[in-house]
C-alpha positions in Angstrom: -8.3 -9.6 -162.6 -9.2 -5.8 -162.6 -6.7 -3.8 -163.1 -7.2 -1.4 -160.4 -4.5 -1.0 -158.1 -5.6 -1.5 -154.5 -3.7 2.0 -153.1 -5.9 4.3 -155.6 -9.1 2.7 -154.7 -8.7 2.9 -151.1 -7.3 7.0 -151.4 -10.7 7.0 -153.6 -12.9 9.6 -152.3 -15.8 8.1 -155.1 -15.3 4.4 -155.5 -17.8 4.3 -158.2 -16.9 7.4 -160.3 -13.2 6.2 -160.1 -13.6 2.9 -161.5 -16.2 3.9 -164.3 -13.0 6.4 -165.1 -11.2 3.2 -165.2 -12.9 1.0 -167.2 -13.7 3.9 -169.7 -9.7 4.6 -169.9 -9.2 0.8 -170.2 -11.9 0.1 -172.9 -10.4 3.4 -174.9 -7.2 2.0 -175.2 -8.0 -2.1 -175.0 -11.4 -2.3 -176.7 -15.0 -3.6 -175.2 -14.5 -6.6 -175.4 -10.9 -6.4 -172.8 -12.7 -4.3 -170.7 -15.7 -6.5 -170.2 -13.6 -9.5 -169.0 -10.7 -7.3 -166.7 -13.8 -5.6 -164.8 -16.1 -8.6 -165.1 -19.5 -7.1 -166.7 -21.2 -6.7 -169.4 -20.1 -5.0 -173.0 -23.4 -3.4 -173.2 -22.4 -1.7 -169.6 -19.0 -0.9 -171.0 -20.3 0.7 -174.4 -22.9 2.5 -172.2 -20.3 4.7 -170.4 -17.9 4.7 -173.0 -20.7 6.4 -174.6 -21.4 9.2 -172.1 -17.9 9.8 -171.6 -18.0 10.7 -175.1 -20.9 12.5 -175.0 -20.4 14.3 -171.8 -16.9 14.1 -170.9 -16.4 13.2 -166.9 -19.7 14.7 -166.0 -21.3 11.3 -167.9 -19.5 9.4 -165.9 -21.2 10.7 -162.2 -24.3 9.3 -160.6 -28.1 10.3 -162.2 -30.9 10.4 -160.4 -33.4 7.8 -160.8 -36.3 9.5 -159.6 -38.9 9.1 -162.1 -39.7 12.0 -164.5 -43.3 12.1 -163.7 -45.4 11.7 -160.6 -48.8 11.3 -161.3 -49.9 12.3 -157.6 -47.4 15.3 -157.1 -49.2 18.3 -155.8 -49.7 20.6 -158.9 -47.5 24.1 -158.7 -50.5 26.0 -159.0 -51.8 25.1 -155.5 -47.9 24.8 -154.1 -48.0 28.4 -154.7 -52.0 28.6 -153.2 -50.3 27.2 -149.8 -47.1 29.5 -150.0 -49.4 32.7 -150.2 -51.5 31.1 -147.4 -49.0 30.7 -145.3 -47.5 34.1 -146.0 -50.2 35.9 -145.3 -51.0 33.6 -141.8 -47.0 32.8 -140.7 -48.4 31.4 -137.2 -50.9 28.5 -138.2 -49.8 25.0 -138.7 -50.7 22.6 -141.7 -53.7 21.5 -140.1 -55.0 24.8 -139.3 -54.6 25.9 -142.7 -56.3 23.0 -144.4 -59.4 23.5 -141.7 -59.9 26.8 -141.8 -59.3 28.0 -145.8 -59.9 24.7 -147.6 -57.0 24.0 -149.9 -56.8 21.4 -151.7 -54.1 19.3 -150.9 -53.9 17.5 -147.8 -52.5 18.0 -144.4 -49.0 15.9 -145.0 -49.0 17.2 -148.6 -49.2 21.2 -147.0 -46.6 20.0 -144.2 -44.1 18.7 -147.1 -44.4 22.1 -149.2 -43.8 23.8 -146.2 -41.0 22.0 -144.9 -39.5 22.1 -148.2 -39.5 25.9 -148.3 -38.3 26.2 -144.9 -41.4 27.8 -143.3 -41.7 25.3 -140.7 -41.1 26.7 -137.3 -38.8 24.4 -135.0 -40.6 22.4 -132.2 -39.7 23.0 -128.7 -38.5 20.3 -126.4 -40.4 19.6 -123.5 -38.0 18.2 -120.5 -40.6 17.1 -118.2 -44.2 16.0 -119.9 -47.4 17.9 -118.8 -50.0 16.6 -117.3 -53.1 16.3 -120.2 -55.8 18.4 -118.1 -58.4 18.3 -121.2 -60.3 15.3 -119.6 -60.3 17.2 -116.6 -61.5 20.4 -117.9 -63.8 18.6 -120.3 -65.8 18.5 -116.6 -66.2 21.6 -115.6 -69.5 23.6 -116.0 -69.7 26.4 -118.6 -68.7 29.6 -117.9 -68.1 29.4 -114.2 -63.8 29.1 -114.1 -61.8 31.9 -115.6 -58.3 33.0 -116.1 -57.2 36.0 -116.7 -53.8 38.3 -117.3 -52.3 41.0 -118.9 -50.2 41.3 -122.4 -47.6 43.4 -123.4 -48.0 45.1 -126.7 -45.0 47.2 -126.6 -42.7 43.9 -127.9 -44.3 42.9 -131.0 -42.5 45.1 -133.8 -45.1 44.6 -136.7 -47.6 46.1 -134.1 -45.2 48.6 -132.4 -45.4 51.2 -135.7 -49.3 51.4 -135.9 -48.9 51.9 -132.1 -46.8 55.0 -131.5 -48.8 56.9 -134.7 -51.8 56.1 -133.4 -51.9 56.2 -130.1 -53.4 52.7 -130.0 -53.4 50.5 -126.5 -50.4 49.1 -124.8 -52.0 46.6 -122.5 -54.4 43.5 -123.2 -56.2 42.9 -120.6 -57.6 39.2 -121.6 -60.2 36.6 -119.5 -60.3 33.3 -121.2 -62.9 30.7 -120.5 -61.3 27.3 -119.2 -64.2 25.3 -120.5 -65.0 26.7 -123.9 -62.0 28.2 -124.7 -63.7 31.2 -124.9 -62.1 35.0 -124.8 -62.4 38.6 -124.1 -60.2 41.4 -124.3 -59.9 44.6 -123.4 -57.3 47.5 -123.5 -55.6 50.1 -121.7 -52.4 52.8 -121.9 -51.0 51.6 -118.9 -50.7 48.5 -116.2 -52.4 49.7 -113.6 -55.0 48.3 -110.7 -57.7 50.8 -111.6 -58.1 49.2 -115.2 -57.7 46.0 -114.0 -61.0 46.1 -111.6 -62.6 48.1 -114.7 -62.2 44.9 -116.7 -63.3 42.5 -113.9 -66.3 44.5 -113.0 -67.4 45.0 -116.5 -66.8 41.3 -117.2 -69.2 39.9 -113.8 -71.6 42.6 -115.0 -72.1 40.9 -118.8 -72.6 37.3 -116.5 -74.8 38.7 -114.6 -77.0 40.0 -117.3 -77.3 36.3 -118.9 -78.1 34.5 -115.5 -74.8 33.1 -115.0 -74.6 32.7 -111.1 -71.6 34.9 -109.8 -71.4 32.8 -106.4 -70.1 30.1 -108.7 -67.3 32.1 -111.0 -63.8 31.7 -110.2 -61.4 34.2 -111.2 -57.8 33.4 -111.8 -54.6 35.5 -111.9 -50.7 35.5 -111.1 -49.7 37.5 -108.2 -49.1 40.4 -110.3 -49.7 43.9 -108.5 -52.3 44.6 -110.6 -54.7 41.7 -109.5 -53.4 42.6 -105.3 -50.9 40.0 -105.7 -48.2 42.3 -104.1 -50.3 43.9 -101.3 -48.9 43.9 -98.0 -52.4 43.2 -96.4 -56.1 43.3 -97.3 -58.1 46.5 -97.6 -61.6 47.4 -98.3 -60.8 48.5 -101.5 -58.6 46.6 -104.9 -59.0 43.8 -107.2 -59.7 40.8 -104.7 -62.8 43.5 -102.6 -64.4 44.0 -105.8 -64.9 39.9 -106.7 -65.2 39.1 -103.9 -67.2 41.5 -101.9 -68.9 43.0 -104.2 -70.3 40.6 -106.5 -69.4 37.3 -105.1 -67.4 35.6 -106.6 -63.9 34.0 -105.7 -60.1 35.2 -106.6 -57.9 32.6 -107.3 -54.6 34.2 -106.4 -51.5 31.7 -107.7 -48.7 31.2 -106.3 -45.5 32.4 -107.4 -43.6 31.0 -110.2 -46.6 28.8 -111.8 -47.2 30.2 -115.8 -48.4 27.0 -116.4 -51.4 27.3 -114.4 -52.6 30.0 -116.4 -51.9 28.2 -119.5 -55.0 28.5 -121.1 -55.0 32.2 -121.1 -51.2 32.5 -122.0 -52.0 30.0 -125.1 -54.6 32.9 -125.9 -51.3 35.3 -126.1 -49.4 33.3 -128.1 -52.1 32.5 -130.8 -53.6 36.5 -131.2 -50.4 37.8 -131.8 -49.5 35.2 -134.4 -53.0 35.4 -136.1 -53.3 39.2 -135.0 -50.8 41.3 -133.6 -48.1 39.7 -136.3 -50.6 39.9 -139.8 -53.3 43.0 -139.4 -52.2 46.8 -140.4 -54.1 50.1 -139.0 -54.5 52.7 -140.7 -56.2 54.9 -137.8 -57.5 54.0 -134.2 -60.7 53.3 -135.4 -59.7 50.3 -137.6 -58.0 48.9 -134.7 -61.2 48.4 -132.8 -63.1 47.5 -135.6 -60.7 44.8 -136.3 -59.9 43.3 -132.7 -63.7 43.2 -132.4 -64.1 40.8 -135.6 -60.7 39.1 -134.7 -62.5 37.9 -131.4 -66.0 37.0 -132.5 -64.6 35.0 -135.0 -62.3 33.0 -132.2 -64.8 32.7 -129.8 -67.8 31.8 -132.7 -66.0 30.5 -135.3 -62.1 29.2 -134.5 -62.1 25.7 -133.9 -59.8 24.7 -131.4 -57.3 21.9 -132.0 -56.9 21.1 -128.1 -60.8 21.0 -127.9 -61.0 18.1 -130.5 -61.7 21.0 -133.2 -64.8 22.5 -131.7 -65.3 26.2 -131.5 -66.4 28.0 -128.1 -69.6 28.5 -129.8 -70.6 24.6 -129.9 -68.5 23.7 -127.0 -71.2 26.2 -125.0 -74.1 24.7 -126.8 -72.7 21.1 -125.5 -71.9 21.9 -122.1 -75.2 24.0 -121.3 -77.9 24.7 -123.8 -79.8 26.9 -121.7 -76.8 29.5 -121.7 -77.3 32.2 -124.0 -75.2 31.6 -127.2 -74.6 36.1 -126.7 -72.4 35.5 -123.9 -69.5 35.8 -126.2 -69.9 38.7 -127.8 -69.2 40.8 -125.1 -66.8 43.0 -127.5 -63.1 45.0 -126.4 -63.6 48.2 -125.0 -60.9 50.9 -123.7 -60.9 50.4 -120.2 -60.5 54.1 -119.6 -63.9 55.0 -121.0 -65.2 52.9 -117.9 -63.1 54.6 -115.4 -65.1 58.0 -116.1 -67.8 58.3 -113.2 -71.1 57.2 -113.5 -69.9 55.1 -116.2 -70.5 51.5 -114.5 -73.0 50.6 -111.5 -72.9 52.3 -108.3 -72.2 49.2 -106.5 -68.8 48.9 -108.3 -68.1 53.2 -108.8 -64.5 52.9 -110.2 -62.0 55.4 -108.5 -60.5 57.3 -111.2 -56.7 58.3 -111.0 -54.1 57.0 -109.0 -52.7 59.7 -107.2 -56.1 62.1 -107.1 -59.7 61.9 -106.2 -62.3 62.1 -108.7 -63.4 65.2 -107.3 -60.6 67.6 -106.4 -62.5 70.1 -104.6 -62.5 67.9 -101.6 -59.1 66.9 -100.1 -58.7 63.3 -100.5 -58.6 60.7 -97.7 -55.8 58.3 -98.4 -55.8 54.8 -97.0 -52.5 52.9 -96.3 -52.5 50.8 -99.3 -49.8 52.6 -102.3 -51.6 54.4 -105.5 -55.2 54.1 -104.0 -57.4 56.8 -103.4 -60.4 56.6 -102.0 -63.7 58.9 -103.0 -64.1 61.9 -101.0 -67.6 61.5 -97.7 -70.3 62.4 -99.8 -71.7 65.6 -98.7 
């Protein structure tokens, strides 16, 4: 019968260290062979604890791991510390993107374990209401014909911030993304504005154009923001919608209110430059900036491979949807928009108006239409 009383083991908060105590205390003062037959085992399983209870006091008495003391497939510290300086260095890709785009050595679960283990894993989000998977639909669509395009605020992102107030660098991303390919293009301004915006979208038909893509066909898509006319009271022969549409062709997809989600492809875009970009490059001047954003987007529209694309990169996705598309289509590169808004700067079909308030020539006195911040040029003498 083991001498145990019931009461202590059930007030027990460690059933197993308590009665390894006892049978120690019970063999100590007894002897093995007592001990054995009260708690109905083994001498050698007595002498074993009465041994590390010598040995070790109490502490022998606890629980030991039994997880062996060598693992013959257990990633080597050496490249645990390869992936912790990868990921480091690039905080916003995942374990897959890390073993596709520098190489390492161990494999995708191995990176995902290291990584969980050192808490560097970001928390997923929950979806309440599942998406609908467009890719098969998209998968469709010619190359290069439907677009989506917004603005980004730079002002938010603190590691960028600094380099931005010193330098004077841009405030505004002005970014078309490719629905097909995936494929981007960015360019920059001081300010939100209208002016920049249609400075963008001309340039942008302009480099389609000039590689035969046919503009009757290209569909441009944007939120209702008052940048892109989404906020104008009524239609005038001037703005964002005239110059697509009138002036080269095209078609302005204006969205509704309260959809982000149908302009997911180009707020993805967001989300992954400013963890791959915004959050992990330094400037030193203005001039590394642009030097850097330029090689930042030839490598995602050339080189990135896109996990939502089944790993392809813009590059080959271009190739497989039309081969007679010139590959030089994406390296149209990020320019300041306010270098186009000076005259004479893009075609005369698409003259930008310069200013919001005043003409670009103030000797004559402006003519203002009815439409807010929009000046028109001054009658040509």
């Amino acid at each position: 019968m083991c001498p145990i009383e019931y009461f202590s083991m059930v007030r027990s908060k460690d059933h197993v260290f308590d009665l390894r105590v006892h049978l120690v205390r019970y063999a100590l003062e007894q002897g093995l062979r007592a001990a054995a037959e009260a708690f109905q085992c083994t001498r050698n399983t007595v002498r074993k604890w009465t041994r590390r209870y010598g040995a070790e006091g109490l502490a022998g008495l606890a629980e030991r791991s039994r997880a062996p003391k060598h693992c013959p497939h257990k990633t080597p510290p050496q490249l645990e510390a390869q992936v912790l300086a990868q990921r480091l260095a690039t905080p916003g890709f995942s374990a897959r993107r890390m073993k596709h785009e520098f190489e390492l050595a161990p494999s995708i679960g191995a990176i995902g374990r290291i990584l969980r283990e050192q808490g560097l894993t970001r928390r997923p989000r929950r979806k309440h209401q599942k998406k609908r998977d467009l890719r098969a639909l998209k998968a469709r669509l010619k190359a290069f014909r439907h677009f989506q395009m917004d603005v980004k605020y730079l002002d938010d992102i603190p590691h960028y911030w600094t380099p931005m107030k010193l330098f004077g660098l841009p405030t505004y991303q002005y970014s078309i993304r490719e629905v097909r390919t995936g494929a981007a293009f960015v360019s920059y301004a001081p300010e939100l504005s209208l002016s920049h915006a249609e400075a963008c979208a001309r340039r942008f038909l302009r480099h389609l154009e000039r590689f035969g893509v046919p503009l009757c066909e290209v569909v441009i898509q944007t939120d209702p923001g008052s940048e892109f006319d989404g906020q104008a009271l009524q239609k005038h022969t001037s703005g964002f919608t005239h110059t697509i549409e009138k002036l080269y062709g095209s078609t302005h997809r204006l969205l509704k209110p309260h959809r982000p989600n149908h302009n997911a492809d180009v707020e993805s875009f967001h989300a992954r430059i400013e963890a791959e970009f915004f959050d992990i490059e330094a400037f030193a001047n203005s001039a590394e900036f642009w030097t850097k954003i330029t090689t930042y987007q030839h490598y995602f529209n050339l080189t990135r491979k896109n996990s939502y694309k089944n790993w392809k990169s813009p590059r080959t996705l271009l190739h497989e949807a039309d081969p007679h598309l010139d590959p030089r289509l994406l390296l149209l590169p990020p320019v300041d928009l306010d270098m186009l808004l000076a005259p004479g700067v893009l075609p005369a079909r698409a003259a930008p108006q310069v200013g919001h308030h005043v003409p670009a020539h103030t000797a004559w006195p402006p003519r203002l239409e009815r439409r807010r911040y929009i000046v028109t040029h001054p009658p040509e003498m």
